[in-house]
C-alpha positions in Angstrom: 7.6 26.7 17.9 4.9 25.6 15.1 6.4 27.7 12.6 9.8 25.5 12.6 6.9 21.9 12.1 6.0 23.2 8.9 7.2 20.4 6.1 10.4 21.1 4.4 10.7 22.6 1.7 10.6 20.3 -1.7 8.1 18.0 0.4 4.7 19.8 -0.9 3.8 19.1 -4.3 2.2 21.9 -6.1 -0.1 21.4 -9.0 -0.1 17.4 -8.8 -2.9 15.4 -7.0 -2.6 12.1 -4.7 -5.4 10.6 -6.1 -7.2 7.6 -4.7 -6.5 5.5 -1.6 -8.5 8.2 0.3 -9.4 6.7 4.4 -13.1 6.4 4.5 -14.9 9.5 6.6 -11.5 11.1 6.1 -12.3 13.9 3.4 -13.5 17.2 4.5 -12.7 21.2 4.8 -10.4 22.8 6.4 -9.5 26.3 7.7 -5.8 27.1 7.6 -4.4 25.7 4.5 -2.8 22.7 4.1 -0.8 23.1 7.5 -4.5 22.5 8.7 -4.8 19.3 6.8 -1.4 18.4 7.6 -2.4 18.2 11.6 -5.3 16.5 10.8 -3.5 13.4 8.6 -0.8 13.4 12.0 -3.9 12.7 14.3 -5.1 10.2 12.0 -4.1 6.8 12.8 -2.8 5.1 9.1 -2.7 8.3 7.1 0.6 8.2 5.1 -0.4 11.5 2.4 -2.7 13.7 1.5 -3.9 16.2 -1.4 -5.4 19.4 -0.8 -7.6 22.0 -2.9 -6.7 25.8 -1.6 -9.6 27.1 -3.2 -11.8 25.7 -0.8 -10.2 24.0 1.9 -11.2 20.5 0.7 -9.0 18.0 2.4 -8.2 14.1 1.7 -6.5 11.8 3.7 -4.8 8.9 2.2 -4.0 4.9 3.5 -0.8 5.1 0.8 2.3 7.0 -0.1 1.6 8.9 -3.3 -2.4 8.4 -2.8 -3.4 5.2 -5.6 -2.4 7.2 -8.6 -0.5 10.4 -9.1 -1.3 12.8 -11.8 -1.0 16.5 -12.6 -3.8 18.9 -11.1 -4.6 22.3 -11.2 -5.9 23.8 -7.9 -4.1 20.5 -5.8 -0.9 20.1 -3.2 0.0 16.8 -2.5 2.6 15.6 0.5 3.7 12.5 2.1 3.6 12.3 5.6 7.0 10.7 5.7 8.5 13.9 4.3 6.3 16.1 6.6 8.3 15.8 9.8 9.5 18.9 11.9 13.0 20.1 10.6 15.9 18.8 12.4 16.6 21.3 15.5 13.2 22.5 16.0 12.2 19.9 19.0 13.9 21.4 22.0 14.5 18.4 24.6 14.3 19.3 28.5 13.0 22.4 27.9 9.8 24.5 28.6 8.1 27.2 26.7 6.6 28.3 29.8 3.5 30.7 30.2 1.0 32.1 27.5 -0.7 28.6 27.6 -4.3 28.7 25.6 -7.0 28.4 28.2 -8.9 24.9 28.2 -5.8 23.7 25.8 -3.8 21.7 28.1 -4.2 17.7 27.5 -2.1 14.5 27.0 -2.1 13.1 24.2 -1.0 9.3 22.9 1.6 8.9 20.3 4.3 11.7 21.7 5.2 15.3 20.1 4.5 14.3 16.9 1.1 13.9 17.4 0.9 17.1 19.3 2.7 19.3 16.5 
């Protein structure tokens, strides 16, 4: 259930920027909020935080906790990765959501559920 991976709450800070230590090719747009950017920083090998800009979808993915320098923002959300983990209870082991699978999005992936979420 993707709704129960979404961070806890407390872990998103609103109005305060990660600034810095962004991964090189690793700032874009997104679609979807910061949930969006969130997925993105999991697939990303060394990506420990981000900050995100709702007004646009603009999206950095940092090499640090708390980016190089933390500072106040207007228009930011900031999160460490380490606080972005599914709540307790939502991973079901030995268990199947079975049917209603996307067409063409069935794959393996490396790095377990996490990486999936």
């Amino acid at each position: 259930n993707l709704n129960c991976a979404k961070p806890c709450p407390g872990c998103i800070m609103i109005i305060f920027d990660y600034w810095g230590a962004d991964i090189t090719g690793k700032i874009f747009k997104v679609k979807g909020g910061i949930n969006a950017c969130i997925r993105e920083c999991r697939k990303t090998a060394g990506c420990k935080s981000l900050a995100f800009r709702h007004s646009d979808g603009q999206c950095w993915l940092k090499d640090r906790y708390n980016g190089q320098r933390s500072r106040p923002q207007t228009d930011r959300l900031s999160i460490n990765m380490n606080c972005a983990k599914p709540r307790p209870g939502c991973i079901k082991k030995i268990f199947d959501y079975w049917g209603a699978d996307i067409s063409g999005k069935n794959f393996k992936v490396k790095g377990g559920i996490h990486t999936c979420i």
